[in-house]
C-alpha positions as a Markdown table, in Angstrom:
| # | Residue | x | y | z |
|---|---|---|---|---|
| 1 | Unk | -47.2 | -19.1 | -103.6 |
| 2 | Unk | -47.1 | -20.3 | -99.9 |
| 3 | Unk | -49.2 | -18.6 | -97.5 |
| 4 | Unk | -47.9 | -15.8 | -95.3 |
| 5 | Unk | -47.9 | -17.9 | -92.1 |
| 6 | Unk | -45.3 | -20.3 | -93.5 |
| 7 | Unk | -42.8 | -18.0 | -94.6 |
| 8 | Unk | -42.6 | -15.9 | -91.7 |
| 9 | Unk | -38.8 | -15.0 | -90.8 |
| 10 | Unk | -37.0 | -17.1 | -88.2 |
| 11 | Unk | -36.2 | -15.8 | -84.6 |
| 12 | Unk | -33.5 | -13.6 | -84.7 |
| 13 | Unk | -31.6 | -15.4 | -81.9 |
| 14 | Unk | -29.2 | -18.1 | -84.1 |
| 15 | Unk | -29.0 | -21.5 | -83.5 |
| 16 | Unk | -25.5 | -21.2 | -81.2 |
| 17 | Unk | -27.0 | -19.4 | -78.5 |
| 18 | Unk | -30.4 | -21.6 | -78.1 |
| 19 | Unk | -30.4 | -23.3 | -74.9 |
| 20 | Unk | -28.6 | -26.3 | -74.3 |
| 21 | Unk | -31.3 | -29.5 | -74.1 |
| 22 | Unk | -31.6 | -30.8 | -70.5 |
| 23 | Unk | -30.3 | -34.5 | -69.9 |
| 24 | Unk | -33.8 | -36.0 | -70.3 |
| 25 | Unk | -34.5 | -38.1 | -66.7 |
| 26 | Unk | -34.3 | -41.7 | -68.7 |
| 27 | Unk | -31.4 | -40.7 | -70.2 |
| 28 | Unk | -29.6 | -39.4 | -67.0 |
| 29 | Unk | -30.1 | -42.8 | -65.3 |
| 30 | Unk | -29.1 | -45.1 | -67.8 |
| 31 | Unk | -25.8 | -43.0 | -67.9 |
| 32 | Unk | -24.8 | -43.7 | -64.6 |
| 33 | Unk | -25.2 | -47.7 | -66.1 |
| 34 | Unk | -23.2 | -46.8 | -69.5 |
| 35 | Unk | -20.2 | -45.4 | -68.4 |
| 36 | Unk | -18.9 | -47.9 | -65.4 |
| 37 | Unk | -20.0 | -50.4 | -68.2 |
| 38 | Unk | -17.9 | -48.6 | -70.8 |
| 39 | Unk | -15.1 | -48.2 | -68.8 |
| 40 | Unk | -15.4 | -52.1 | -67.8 |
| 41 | Unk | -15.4 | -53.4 | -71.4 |
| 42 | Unk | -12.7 | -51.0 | -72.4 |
| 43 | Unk | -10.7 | -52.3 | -69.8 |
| 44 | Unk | -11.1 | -56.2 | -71.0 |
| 45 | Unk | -9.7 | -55.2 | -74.1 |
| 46 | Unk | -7.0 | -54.0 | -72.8 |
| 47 | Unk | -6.3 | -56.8 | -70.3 |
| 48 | Unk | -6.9 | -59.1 | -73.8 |
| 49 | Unk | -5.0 | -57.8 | -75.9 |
| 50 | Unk | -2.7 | -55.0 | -74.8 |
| 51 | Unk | 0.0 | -57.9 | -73.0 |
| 52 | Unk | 0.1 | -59.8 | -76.1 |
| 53 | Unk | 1.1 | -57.2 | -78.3 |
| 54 | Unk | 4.4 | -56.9 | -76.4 |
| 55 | Unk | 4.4 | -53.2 | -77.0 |
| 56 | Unk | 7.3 | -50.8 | -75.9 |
| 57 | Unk | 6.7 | -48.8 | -72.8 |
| 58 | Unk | 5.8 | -45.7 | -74.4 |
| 59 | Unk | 3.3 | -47.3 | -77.0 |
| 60 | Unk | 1.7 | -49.1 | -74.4 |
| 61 | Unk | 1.0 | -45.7 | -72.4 |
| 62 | Unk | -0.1 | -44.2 | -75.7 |
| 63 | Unk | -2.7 | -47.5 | -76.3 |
| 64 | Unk | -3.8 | -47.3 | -72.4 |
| 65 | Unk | -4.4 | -43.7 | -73.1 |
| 66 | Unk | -6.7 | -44.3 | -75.7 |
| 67 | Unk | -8.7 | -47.0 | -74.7 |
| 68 | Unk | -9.4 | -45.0 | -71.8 |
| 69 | Unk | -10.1 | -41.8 | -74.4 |
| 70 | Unk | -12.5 | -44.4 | -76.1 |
| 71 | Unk | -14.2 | -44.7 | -73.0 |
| 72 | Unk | -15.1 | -41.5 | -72.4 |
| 73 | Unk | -15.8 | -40.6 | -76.2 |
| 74 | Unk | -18.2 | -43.7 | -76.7 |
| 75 | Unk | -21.2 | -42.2 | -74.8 |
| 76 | Unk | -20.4 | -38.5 | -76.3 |
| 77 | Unk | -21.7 | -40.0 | -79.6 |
| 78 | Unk | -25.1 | -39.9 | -78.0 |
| 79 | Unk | -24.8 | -37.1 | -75.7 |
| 80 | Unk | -23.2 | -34.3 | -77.2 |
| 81 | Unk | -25.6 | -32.2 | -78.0 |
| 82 | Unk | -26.5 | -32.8 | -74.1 |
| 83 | Unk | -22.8 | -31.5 | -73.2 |
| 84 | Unk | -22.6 | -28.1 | -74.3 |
| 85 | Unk | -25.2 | -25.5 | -76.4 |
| 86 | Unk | -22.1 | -24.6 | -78.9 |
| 87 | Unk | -24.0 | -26.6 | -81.9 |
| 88 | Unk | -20.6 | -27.1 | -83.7 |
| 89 | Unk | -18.8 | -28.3 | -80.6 |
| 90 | Unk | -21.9 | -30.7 | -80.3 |
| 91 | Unk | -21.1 | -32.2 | -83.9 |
| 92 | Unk | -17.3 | -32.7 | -83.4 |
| 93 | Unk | -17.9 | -34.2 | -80.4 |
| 94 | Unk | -20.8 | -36.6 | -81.4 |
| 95 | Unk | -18.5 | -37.4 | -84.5 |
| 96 | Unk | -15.4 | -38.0 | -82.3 |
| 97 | Unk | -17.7 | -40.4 | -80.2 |
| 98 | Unk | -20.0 | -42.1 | -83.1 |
| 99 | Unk | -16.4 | -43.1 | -84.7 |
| 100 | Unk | -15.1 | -44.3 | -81.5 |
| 101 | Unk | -18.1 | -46.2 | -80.9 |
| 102 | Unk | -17.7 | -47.9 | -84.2 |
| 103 | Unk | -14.1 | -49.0 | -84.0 |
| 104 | Unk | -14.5 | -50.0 | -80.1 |
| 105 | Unk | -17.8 | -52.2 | -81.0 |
| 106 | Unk | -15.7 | -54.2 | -83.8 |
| 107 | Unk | -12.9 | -54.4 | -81.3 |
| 108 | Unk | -14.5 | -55.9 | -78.6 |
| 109 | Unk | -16.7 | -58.7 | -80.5 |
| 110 | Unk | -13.1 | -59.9 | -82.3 |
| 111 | Unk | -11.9 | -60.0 | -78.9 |
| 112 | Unk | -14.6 | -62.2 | -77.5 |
| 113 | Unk | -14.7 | -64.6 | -80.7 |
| 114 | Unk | -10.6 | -64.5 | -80.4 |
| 115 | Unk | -10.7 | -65.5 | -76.4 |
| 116 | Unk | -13.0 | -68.0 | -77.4 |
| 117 | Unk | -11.2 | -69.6 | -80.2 |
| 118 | Unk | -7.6 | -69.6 | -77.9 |
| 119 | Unk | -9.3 | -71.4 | -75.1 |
| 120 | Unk | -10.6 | -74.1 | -77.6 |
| 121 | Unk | -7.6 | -74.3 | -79.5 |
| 122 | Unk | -5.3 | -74.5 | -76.2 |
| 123 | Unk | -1.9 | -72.8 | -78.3 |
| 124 | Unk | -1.0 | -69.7 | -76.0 |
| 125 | Unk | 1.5 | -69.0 | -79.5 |
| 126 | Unk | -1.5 | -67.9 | -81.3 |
| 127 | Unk | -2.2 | -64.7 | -78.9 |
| 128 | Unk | 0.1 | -62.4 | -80.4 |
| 129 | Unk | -0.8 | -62.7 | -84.0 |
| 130 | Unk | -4.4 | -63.1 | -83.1 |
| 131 | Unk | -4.1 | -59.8 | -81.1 |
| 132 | Unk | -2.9 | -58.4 | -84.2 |
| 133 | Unk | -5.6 | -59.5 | -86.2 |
| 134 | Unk | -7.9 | -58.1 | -84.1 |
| 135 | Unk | -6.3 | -54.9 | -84.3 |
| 136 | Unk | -6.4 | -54.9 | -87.7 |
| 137 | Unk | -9.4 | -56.2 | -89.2 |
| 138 | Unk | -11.3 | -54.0 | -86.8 |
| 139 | Unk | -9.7 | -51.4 | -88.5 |
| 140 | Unk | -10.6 | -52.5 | -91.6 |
| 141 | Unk | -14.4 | -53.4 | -90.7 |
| 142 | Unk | -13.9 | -49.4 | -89.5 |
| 143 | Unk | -12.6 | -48.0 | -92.8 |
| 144 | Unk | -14.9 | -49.9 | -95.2 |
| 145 | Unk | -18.0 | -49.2 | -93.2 |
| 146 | Unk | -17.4 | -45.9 | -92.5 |
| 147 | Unk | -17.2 | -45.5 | -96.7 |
| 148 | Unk | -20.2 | -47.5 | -97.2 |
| 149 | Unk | -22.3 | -45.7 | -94.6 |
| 150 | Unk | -21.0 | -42.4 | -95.9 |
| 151 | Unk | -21.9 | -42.7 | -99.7 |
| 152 | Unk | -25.8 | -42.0 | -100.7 |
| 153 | Unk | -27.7 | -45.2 | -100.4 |
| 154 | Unk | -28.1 | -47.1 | -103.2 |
| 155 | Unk | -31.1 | -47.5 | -105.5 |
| 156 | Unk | -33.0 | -51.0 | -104.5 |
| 157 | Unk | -36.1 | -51.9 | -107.0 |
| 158 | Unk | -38.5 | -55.0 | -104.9 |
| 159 | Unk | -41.8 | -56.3 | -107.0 |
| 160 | Unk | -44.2 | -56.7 | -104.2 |
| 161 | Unk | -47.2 | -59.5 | -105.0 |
| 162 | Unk | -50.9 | -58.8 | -103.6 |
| 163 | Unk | -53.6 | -60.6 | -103.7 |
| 164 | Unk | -56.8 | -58.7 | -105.2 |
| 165 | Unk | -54.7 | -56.3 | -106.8 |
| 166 | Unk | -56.8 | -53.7 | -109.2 |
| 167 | Unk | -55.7 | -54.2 | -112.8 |
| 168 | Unk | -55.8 | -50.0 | -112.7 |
| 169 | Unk | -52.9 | -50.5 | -109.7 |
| 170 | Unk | -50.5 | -52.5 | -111.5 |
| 171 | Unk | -47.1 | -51.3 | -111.9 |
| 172 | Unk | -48.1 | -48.5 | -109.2 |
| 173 | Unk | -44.8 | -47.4 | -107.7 |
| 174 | Unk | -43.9 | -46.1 | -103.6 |
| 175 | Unk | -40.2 | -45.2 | -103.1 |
| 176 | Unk | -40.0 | -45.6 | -99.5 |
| 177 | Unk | -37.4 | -43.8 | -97.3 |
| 178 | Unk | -36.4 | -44.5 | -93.7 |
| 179 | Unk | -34.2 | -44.1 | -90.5 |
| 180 | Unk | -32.5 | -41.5 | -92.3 |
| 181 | Unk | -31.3 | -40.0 | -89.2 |
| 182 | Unk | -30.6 | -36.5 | -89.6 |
| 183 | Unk | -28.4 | -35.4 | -87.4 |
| 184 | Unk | -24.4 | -34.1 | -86.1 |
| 185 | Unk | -23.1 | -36.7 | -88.5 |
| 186 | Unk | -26.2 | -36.4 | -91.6 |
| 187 | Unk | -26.6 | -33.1 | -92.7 |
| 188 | Unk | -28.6 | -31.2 | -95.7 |
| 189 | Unk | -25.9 | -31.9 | -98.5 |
| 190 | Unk | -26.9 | -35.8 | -97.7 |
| 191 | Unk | -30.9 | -35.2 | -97.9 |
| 192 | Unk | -30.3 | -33.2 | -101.1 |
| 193 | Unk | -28.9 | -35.7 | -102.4 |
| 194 | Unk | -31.5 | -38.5 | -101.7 |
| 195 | Unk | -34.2 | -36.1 | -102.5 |
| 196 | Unk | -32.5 | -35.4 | -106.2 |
| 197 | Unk | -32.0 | -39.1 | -107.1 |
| 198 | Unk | -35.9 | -39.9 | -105.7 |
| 199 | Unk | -37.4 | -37.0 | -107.7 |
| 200 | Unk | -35.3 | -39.1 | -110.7 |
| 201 | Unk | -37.4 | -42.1 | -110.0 |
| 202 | Unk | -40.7 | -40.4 | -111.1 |
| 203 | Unk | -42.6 | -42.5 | -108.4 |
| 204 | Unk | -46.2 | -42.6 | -107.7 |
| 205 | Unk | -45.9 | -41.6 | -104.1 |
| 206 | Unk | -43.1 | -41.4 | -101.4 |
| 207 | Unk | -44.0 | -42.9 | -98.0 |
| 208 | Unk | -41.0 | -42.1 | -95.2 |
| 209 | Unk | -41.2 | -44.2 | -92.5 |
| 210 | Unk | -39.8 | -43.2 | -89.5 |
| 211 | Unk | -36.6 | -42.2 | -87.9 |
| 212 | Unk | -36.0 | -38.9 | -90.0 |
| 213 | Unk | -33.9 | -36.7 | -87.2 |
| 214 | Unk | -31.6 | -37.1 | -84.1 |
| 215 | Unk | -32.4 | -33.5 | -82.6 |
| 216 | Unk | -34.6 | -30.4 | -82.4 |
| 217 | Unk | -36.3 | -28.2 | -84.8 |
| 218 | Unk | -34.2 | -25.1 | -83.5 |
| 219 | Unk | -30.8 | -27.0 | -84.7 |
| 220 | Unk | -32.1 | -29.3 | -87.9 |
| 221 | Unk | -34.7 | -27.6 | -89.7 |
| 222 | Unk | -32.1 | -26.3 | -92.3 |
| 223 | Unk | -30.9 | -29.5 | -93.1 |
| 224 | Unk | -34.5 | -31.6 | -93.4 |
| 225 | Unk | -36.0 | -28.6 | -95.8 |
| 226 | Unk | -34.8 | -30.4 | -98.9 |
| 227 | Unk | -37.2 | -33.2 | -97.9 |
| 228 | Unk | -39.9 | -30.6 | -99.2 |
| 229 | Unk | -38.8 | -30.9 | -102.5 |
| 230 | Unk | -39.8 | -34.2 | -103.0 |
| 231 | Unk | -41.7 | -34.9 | -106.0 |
| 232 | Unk | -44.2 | -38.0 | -106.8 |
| 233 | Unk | -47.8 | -37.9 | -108.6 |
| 234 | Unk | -49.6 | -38.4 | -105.5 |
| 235 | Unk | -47.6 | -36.6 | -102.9 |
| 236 | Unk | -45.2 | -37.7 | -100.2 |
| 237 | Unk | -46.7 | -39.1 | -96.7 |
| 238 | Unk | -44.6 | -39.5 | -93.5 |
| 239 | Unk | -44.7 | -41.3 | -89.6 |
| 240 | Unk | -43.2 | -40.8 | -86.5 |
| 241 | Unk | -40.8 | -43.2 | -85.5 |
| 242 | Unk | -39.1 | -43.5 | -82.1 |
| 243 | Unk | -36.4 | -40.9 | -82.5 |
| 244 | Unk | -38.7 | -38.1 | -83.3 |
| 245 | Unk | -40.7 | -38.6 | -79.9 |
| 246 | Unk | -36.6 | -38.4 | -78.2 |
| 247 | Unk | -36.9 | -35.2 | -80.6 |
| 248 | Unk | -40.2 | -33.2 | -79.9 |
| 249 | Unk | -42.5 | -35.4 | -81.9 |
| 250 | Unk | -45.2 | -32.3 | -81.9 |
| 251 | Unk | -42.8 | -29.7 | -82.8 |
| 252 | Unk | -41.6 | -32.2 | -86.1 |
| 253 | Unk | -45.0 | -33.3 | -86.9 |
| 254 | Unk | -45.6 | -29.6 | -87.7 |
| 255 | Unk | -42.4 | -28.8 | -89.7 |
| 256 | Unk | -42.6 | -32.0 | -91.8 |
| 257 | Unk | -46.5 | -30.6 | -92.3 |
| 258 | Unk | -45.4 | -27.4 | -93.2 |
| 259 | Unk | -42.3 | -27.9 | -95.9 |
| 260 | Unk | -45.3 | -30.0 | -97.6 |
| 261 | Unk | -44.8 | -33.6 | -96.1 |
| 262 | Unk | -48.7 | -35.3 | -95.3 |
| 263 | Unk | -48.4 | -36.8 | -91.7 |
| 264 | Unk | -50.9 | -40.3 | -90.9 |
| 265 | Unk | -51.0 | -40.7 | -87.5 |
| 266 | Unk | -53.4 | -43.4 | -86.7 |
| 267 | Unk | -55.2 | -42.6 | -90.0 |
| 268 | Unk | -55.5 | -43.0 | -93.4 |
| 269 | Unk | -56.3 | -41.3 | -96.8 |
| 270 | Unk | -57.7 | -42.9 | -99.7 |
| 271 | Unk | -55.6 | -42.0 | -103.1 |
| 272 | Unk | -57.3 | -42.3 | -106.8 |
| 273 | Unk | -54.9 | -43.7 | -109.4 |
| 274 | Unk | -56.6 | -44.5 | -112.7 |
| 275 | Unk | -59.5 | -45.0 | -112.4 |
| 276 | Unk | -59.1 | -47.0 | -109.2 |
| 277 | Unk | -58.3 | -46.0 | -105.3 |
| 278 | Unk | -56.1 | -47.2 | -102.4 |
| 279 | Unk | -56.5 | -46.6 | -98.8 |
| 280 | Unk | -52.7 | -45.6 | -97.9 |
| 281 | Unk | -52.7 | -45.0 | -93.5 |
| 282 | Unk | -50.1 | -44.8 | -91.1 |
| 283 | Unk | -49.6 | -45.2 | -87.1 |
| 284 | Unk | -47.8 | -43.4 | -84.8 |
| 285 | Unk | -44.5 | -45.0 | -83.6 |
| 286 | Unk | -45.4 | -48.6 | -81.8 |
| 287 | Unk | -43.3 | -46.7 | -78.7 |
| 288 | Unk | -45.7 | -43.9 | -79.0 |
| 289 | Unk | -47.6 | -44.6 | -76.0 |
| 290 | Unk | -44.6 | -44.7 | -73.7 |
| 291 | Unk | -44.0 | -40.6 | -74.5 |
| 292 | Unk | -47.9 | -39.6 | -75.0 |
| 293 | Unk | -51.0 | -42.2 | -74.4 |
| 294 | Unk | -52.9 | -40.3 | -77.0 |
| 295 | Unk | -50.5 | -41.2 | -79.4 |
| 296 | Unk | -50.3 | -44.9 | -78.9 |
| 297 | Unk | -50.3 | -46.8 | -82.2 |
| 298 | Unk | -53.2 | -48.2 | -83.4 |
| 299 | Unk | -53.4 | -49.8 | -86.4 |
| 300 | Unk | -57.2 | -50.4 | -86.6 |
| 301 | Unk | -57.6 | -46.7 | -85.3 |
| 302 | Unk | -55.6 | -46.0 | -88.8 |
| 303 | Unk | -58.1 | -47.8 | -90.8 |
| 304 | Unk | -61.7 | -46.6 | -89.3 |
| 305 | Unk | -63.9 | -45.3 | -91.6 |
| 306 | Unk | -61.8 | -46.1 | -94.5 |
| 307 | Unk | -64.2 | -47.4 | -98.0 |
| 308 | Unk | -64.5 | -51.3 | -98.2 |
| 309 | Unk | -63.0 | -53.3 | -101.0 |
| 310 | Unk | -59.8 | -51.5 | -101.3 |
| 311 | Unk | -55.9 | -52.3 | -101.5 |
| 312 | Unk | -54.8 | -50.9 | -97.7 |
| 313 | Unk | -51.1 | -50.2 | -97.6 |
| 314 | Unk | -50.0 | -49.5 | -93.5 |
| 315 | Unk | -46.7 | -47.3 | -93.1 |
| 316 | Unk | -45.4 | -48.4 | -89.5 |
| 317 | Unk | -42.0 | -47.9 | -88.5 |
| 318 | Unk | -41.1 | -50.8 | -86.2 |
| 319 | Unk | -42.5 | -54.1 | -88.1 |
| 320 | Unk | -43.4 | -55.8 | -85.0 |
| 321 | Unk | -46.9 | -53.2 | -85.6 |
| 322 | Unk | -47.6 | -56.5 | -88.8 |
| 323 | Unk | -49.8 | -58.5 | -86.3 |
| 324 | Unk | -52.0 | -55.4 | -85.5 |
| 325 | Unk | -52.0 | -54.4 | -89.1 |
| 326 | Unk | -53.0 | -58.2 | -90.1 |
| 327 | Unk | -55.2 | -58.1 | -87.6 |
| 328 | Unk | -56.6 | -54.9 | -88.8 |
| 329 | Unk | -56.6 | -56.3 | -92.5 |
| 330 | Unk | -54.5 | -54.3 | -94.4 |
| 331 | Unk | -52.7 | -55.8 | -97.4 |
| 332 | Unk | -49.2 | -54.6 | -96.9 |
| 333 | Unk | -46.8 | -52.7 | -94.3 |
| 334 | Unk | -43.8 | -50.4 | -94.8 |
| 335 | Unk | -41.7 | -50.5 | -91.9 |
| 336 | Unk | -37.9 | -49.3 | -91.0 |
| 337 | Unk | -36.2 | -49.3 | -87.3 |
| 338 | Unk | -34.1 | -52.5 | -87.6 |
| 339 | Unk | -31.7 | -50.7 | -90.4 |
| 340 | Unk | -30.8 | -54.6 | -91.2 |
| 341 | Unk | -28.9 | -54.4 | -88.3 |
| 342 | Unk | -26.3 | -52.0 | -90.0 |
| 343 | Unk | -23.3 | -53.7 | -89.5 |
| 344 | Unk | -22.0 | -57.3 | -88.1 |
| 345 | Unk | -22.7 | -59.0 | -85.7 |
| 346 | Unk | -25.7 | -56.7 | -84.7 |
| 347 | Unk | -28.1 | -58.0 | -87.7 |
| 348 | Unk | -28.4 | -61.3 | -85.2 |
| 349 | Unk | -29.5 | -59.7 | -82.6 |
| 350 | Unk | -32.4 | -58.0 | -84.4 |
| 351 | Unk | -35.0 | -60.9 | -84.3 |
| 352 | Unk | -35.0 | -60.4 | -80.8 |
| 353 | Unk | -37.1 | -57.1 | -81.0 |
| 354 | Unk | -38.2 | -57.3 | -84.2 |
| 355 | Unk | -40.2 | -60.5 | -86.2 |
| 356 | Unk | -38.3 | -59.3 | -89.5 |
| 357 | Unk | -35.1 | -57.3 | -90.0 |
| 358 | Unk | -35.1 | -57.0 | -93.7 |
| 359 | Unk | -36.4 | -57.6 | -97.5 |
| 360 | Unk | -40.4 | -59.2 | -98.1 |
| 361 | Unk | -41.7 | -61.3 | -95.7 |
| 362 | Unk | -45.5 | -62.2 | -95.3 |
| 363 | Unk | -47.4 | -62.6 | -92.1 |
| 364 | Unk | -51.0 | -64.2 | -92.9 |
| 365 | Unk | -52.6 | -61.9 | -95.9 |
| 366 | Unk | -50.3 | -59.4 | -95.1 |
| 367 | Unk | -47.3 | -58.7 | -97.0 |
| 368 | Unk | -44.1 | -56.6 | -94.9 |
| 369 | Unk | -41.4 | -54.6 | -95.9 |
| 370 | Unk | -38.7 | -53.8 | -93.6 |
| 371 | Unk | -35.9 | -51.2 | -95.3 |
| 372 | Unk | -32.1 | -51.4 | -94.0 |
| 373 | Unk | -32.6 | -47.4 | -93.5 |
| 374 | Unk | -32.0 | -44.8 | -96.0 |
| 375 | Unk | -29.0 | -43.0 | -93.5 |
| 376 | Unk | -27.8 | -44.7 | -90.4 |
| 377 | Unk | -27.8 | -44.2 | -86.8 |
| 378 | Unk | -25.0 | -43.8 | -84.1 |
| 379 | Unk | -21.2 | -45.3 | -85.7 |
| 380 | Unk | -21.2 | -44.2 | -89.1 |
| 381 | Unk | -21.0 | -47.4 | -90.2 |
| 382 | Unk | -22.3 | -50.3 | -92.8 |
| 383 | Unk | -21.5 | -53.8 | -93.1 |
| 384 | Unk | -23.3 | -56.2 | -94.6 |
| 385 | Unk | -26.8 | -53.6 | -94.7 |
| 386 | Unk | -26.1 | -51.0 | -97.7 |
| 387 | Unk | -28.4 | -47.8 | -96.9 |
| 388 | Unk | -31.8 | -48.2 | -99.4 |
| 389 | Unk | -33.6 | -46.2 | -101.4 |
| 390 | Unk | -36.7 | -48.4 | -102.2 |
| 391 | Unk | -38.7 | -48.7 | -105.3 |
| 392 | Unk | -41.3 | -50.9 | -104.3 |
| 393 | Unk | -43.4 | -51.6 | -107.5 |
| 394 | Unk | -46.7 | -53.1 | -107.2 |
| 395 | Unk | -47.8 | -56.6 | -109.1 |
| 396 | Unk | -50.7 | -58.5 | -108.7 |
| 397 | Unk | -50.4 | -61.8 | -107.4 |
């Protein structure tokens, strides 16, 4: 039975009449960048396309009308719970701008590869049906991404090699989850049903790496409590990533703690498995520092004190923390952030944040694993990065 304290009733006040979140500062000023920007993009399009489409009069006032609706509905998919303190409002209006965002991000890169390929092919009789084609095959990217973001990620199983390995660890299983975004558009009938096909896996332990919410406590603690229901012999372990600090980082910390989730922030904890033992640790969010100095990630912090001789296993959300944590000496990180880059073109532009966006790579001695994300973040919308649930079984080497 839990203990009184952490089944004491919830306020009385429900969740529609909390107070609407202020507009943090950061977020304020970037606006004023975002929407001349949107409304300048939005406004190429149309001077790319809209002409050579030769569209009647009244179609072309309808597709003016909702490029300009796009405009305006783009940022909403990041600010709606900013926008109004009706919690239900706030998740039409995030959904109405994450699809928009979506559809417009497609649009505009097949716009810019089609104005490319007509200046180097020089045939002005290719504009209409490459118009078209735009139209369309953004719509497509859309639809098909929108399905594949939308369906519960898929199982994937990676063997993962270390050097020194303990006979006793072989075969020792971590299902990792990440990014998984909770949210207006990723609610508790989504959670549920990651947490029901990892509690099929029967793993050793469950390390979540970062990224779980988009939001408050007040708003999202309904639809995270399935997360204590995971099951795994040696418990399930969790990090910040960055969107929990844009959440109340303290205030999650302490839910995740108390629905039975074990937090490592800039430490560690040794696990006995057969006879042998692991030292499994965990920083805080590499951005940490930016929102609290006391929580700036440190990887050797995470280590201190830990026994010599053991297998060290470092869950770090961002992978560019795998020099610290080579540094450091562990043997292997878990990371997330990059969600593989979610959908085309974006996976390219990953490298230039991160060192890896997805799958095993190695770094010295140290072995990384970046997931694609168990949920996904703004557009709903996957191409080319399929959601993960990962089974990472170690092998010895």
């Amino acid at each position: 039975m839990r203990p009184a304290s952490l089944t004491s009733p919830r306020p009385a006040t429900p969740p529609a009449a909390a107070a609407q979140p202020a507009l943090p500062g950061r977020l304020r000023r970037a606006l004023w960048r975002v929407l001349p920007l949107m409304g300048g993009l939005h406004a190429y399009i149309g001077w790319r396309l809209l002409p050579s489409l030769d569209l009647h009069p009244a179609a072309l006032a309808l597709a003016i009308a909702g490029l300009a609706l796009s405009a305006c509905l783009v940022p909403l998919g990041l600010l709606g719970r900013f926008v109004t303190d009706n919690p239900t409002l706030a998740d039409r209006l995030s959904w109405l701008g994450s699809l928009a965002m979506g559809l417009f991000s497609s649009v505009l890169v097949l716009t810019l590869l089609r104005d490319a390929g007509l200046l180097l092919a020089g045939a002005p009789s290719l504009a209409q049906p490459t118009a078209l084609a735009v139209v369309a095959v953004a719509g497509l990217f859309t639809l098909f991404g929108y399905v594949n973001a939308r369906r519960v990620a898929r199982i994937v199983r990676v063997e993962v090699p270390l050097a020194d390995l303990p006979p006793a660890l072989e075969g020792f299983t971590i299902v990792q989850l990440s990014d998984i975004h909770v949210g207006p558009t990723i609610k508790r009938d989504y959670v549920q049903a990651i947490v029901d096909r990892v509690n099929g896996l029967e793993a050793d332990l469950v390390a979540i790496t970062g990224d779980v919410v988009d939001g408050s406590v007040e708003h999202l603690r309904e639809h995270t409590a399935p997360l204590g229901q995971l099951r795994s012999r040696h418990g399930s372990y969790f990090v910040t990533g960055n969107h929990e600090y844009y959440s109340g980082a303290g205030a999650w910390m302490a839910e995740f703690e108390r629905i039975g989730l074990k937090g490592l922030h800039n430490g560690h904890t040794v696990i006995a498995h057969h006879g042998s033992r692991l030292v499994l640790a965990g920083v805080t969010d590499y951005s940490a520092g930016a929102f609290d100095a006391a929580q700036t990630s440190d990887p050797a912090a995470a280590l201190a004190g830990s026994p010599p001789g053991l297998t060290r296993i470092l869950l770090a959300h961002q992978p560019r923390s795998a020099p610290a944590a080579a540094a450091a000496g562990f043997d292997l990180q878990l990371s997330g952030h990059t969600h593989g880059g979610q959908f085309w073109p974006w996976n390219f532009f990953v490298p230039l944040q991160q060192p890896f966006t997805a799958g095993l790579h190695r770094l010295g001695r140290l072995t990384v694993y970046t997931s694609r994300g168990t949920g996904y973040w703004g557009p709903p919308k996957r191409l080319g990065a399929p959601s993960e649930i990962t089974v990472l079984r170690l092998v010895r080497a």
